[in-house]
N, C-alpha and C positions, 0 to 999 in steps of 0.2 A: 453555620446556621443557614437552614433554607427554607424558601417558600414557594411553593408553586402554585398553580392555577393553569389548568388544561382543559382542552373542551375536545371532544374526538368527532368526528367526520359526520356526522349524521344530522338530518335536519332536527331545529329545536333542541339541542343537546346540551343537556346541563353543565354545565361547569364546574367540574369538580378542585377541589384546592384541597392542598397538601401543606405539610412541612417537617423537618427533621434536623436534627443535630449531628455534626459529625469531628470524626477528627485524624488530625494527622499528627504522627511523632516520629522524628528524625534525631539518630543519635549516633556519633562518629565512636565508634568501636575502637579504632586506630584513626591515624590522621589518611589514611589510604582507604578504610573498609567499614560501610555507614550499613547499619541497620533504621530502616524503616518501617513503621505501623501505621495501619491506619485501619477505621472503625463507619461504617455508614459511608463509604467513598463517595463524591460526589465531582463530578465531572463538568455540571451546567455549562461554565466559564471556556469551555470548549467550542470550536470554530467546527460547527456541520462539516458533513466529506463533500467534496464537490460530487455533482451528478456525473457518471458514466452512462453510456450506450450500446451494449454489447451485440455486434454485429460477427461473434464470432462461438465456437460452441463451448469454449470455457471459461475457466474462473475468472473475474473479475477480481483484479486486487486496490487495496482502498488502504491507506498508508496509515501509520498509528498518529491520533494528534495528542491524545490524553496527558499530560505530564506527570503522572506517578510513572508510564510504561516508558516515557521517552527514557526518564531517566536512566543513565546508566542500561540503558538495554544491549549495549556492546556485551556485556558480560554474558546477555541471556540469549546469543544470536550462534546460530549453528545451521550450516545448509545454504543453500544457491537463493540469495535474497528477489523476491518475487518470484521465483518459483517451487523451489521448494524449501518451506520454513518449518523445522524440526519445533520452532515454539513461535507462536503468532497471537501474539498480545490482545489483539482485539476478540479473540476468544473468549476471553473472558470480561464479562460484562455487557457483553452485547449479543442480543439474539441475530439468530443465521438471515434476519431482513433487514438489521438496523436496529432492533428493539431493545430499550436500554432495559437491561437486568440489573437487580439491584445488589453490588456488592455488599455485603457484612462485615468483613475482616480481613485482613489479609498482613503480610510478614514477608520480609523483603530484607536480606543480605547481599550485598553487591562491594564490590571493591577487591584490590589485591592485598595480601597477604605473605608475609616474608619476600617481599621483594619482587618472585617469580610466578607467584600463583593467583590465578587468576577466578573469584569464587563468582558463583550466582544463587542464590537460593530464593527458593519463594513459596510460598503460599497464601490460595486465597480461597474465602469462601462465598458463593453467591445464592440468593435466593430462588425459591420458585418463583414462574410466572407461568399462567394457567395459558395452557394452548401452545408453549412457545418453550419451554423447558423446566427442568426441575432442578431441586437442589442440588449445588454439583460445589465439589472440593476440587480445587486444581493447586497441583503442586510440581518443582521442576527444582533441581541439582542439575549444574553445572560448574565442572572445576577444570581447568587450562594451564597447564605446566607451560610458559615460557621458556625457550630453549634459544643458544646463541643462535646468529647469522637468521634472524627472522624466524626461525622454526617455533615448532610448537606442538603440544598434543592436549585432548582436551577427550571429555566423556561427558554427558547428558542421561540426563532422566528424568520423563516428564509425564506425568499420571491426570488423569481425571477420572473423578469416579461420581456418578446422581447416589442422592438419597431422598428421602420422602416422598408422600404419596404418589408424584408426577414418576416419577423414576422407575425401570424397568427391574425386571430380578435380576439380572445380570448388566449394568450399567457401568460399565469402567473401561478404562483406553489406557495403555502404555505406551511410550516408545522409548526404545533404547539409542542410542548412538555415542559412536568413534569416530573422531576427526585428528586432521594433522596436516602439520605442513612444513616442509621443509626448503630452505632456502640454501639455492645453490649458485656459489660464489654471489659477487655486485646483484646481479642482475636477473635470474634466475630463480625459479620459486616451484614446487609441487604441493599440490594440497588434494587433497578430499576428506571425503566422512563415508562412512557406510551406517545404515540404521535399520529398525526394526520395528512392528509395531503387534502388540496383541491385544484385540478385540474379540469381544463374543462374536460366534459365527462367522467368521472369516479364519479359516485355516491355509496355511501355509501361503505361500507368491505374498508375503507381508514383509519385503525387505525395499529398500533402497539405499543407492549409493553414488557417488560420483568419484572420478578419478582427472586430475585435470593438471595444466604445467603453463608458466609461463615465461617470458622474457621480455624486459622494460630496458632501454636502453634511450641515449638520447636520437637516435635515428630511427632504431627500429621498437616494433612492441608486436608481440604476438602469441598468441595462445591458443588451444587445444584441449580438449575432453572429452569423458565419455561418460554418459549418465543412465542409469534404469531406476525406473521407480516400479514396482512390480504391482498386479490387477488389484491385490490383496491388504498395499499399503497403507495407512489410514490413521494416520497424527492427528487424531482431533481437536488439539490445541495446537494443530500448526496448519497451515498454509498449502495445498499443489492447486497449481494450475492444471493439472490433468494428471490423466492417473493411467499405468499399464503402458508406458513407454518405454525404445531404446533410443538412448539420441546422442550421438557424435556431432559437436562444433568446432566451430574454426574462429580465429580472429587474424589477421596479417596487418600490421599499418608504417609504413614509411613518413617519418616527420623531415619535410624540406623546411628552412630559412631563407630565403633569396636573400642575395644582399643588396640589390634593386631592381625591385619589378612589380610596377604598378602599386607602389605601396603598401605592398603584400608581408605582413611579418610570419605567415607561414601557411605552407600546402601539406594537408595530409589524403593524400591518397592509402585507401586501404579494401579489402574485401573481408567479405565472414559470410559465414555457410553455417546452417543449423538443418538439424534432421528429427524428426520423430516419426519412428517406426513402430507397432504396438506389435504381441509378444506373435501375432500369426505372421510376424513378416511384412504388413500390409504399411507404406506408409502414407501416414496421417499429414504431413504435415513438411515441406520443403521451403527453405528461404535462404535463397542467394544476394547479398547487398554488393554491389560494386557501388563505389562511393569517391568524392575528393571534396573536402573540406576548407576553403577559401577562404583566410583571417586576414586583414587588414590592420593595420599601427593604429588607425582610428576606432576601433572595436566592432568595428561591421566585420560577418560571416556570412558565406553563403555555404550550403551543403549542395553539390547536383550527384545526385544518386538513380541506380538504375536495380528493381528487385527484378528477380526471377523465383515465381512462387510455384508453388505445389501444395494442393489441398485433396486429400484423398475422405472419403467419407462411405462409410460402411453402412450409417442406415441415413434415411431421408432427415434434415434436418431446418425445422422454420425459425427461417432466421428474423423477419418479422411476424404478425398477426398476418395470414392468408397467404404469403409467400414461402414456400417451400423449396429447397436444394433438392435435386433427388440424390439417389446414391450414385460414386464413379468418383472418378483422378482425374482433377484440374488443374492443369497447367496453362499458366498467363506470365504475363510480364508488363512490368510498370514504372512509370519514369516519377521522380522524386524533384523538389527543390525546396528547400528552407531556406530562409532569408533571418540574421539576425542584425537589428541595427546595435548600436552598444550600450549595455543593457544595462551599464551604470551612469547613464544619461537622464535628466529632469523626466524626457521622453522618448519613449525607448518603445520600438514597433517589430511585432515577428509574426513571420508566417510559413506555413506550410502546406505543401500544393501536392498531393498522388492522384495520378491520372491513369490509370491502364483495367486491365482484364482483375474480374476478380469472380471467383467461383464460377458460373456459364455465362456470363457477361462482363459488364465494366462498371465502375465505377472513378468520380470524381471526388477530392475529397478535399476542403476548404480548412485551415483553422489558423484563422489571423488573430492576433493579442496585441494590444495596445494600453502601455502604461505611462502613469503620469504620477509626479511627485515634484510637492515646493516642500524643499529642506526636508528636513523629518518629521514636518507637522501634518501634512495633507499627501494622501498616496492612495491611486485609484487605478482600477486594471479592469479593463472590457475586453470579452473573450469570445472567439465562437466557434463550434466546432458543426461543421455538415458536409452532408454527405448525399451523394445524387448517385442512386442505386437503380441501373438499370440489367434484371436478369430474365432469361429466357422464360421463367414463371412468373415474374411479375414486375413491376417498376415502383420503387419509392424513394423517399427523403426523409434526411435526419436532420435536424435541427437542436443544438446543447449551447445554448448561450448564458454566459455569466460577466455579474458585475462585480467587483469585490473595492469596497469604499474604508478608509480610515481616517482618523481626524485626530490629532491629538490637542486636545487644550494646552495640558503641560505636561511633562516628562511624567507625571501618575494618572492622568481623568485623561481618557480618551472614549470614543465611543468608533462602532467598527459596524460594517454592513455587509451580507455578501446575498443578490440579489440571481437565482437561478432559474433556468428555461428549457424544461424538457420536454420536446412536440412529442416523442414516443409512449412518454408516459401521460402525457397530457397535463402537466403541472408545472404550477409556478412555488418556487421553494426561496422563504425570507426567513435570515436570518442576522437580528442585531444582539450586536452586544456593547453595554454601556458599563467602562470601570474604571473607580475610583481605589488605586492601589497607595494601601501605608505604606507596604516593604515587601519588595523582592514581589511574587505576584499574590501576595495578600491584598487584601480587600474588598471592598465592595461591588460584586456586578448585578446588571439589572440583563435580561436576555428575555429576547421575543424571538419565539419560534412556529412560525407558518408554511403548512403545504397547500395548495389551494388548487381544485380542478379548472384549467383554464377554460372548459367549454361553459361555465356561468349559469350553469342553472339551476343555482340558489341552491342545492342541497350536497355540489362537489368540495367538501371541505374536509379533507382528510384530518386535520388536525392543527390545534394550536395551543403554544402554551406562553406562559410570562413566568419567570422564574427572576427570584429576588435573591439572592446568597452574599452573606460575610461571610471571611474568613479572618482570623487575626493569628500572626506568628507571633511567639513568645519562646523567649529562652528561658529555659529553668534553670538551667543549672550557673547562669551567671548574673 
């Protein structure tokens, strides 16, 4: 059951108030493989994504928090996670700014099967919303043959298609994909997927794939690949961070133990090298990390690292309001240090400090966190991330601070805070949430949700709502 109350951004704006009924039904097929429904889906009870600052020319990614998706989403996961996601959960129900879409229906098989087979199935249906998208079905097969010594091989198929008025004549997205992986001897591993994708008006250059191997050992660990996502690829239900790449990586790390030295319970020294070149040859995109990782028996870590970058750019691109890169290959280099204290302590403090060349200038770049916790009743974490950007076009600063507050009464009634600060976008972003759970995370939440223009003058109000939702679980069948 829910109830809302929202007012949207605009001076004197009325308050509209909502409500609806929903439901969920979970039912174990086998004791390994669970089919789940659900009708009106509702999300409220959900923790907002924290703010990002994107100081660079692609995708930003923002991690799933919903728990219908968490669930069991191993089974629905295929592709190089954050960067390319052959099915990317927040597609569905959510518009391409954040805008909650409203699910209908949806149908959800997940679990194995005889032992070795690994199933995902899904579908769901979402509504229209005017300006922001139309009705769209999304659906997705997924099944994984376990194979001895780690191996495996697996196939995908994952569709959307709009219908009603919002929707184009030709509205629908496929992709196909092949994955696998095979494990050689202890230690040893190869894997990739190759895939495919068919949209209207995009013919042909619509494939991607990767190819990649590794080796984990107690000394050494190290890996290599090669990946292309070609100009034409386009998983609408899934996830690139850029699109029309060739990119060869590296990883190399040596795990030392000392058996006494300064306290140190271990050094890892290691390098990695990543490439993106796009398909004229030009490349985009260079990062060299030399690195050594400093752990201590006390739980303190320090990282001292040193990048060696490369940013190629083919057309001019602003990367703030009035600041502009022009086009050209820059090459810089920039020193690293993170500091973690031990981070299963009451109070536990971490920071990280880059300092060097970045695009035709330099930049400094700050982001200390600071947490605190008594027992498991009270737990609070201030965060801040900035950035002092000075380039041959322009000079500025970025400012992303966050407080995130918990409190719990008792092991069910808790109430939760998490209080955000973006000087780029000029907002301040509050989000509480108060609940009183019977069982497992049923029950009662109460949730206030505010974006507010921090320059005050009485008409910056992007929006706010209060939302009241039960939920109550019941067994039927016992």
């Amino acid at each position: 059951v829910l109830g809302t109350g929202t007012r949207e951004g605009v001076a004197d704006a009325p308050t509209e108030n909502d409500g609806d009924v929903g439901l969920d039904v979970k039912y174990s097929l086998t004791p390994s493989l669970t089919l789940d429904g659900t009708i009106n889906t509702d999300f409220a009870q959900v923790e907002v994504d924290e703010l990002q600052i994107n100081l660079d020319r692609f995708n930003l990614f923002f991690p799933e928090k919903r728990p219908f998706f968490l669930e069991n989403a191993g089974y629905f996961t295929v592709g190089v996670p954050q960067e390319i996601e052959l099915f990317y959960s927040r597609r569905i129900g959510l518009g391409p700014e954040g805008e909650i879409v409203p699910i209908d229906w949806g149908l959800r098989m997940s679990g194995k099967a005889r032992e070795h087979y690994n199933i995902g199935l899904l579908y769901m249906q979402t509504d229209e919303v005017t300006d922001v998208t139309p009705e769209n079905q999304f659906g997705m097969v997924r099944l994984n043959r376990d194979l001895p010594n780690r191996s495996g091989i697996g196939g995908t198929l994952i569709s959307r298609r709009g219908s009603g008025n919002l929707a184009a004549d030709e509205d629908y997205n496929w992709t196909y994909g092949l994955d696998g992986r095979w494990g050689v001897g202890q230690n040893g591993l190869i894997e990739g997927f190759v895939a495919q994708t068919d949209t209207p008006g995009l013919e042909g250059e619509d494939y991607s794939f990767r190819l990649g191997g590794s080796y984990d050992s107690e000394k050494w660990t190290l890996s290599g690949g090669y990946t292309e996502v070609a100009e034409n690829f386009n998983p609408e239900v899934g996830y690139l961070t850029r699109s029309g790449y060739r990119k060869p990586d590296g990883f190399l790390m040596r795990t030392i133990r000392p058996n006494d030295l300064w306290g140190l319970l271990e050094l890892r020294p290691h390098v990695s090298y990543r490439g993106y070149w796009n398909y004229d040859g030009f490349q985009e995109t260079g990062f060299l990390h030399i690195d050594n990782h400093w752990e201590w028996r006390n739980g303190y870590e320090v990282h001292t690292g040193i990048n060696f970058t490369r940013e190629g750019l083919v057309e001019p691109f602003e990367i703030v309001d009035g600041v502009t890169v022009p086009p050209g290959t820059y090459d810089n280099t920039e020193a690293q240090i993170i500091f973690f204290t031990n981070q299963g302590a009451p109070v536990a403090f971490s920071a990280r400090v880059v300092t060097g060349g970045f695009f035709n200038g330099d930049r400094l770049a700050l982001s200390p966190s600071l947490r605190f916790r008594i027992g498991d009743t009270f737990n609070t974490e201030i965060g801040w991330q900035y950035n002092d950007i000075d380039l041959d076009t322009g000079a500025f600063e970025t400012n992303l601070g966050l407080l995130r507050v918990s409190y719990s009464f008792t092991q069910k009634i808790f109430i939760q805070g998490l209080l955000q600060y973006n000087d780029r976008a000029d907002i301040w972003a509050t989000n509480l949430r108060f609940g009183w759970l019977t069982r497992a995370s049923a029950g009662l939440y109460l949730v206030y949700n505010e974006i507010r223009d921090i320059q005050g003058a009485g008409t910056g109000i992007p929006g706010r709502s209060l939302t009241l939702k039960y939920s109550h679980l019941f067994d039927v069948l016992h």
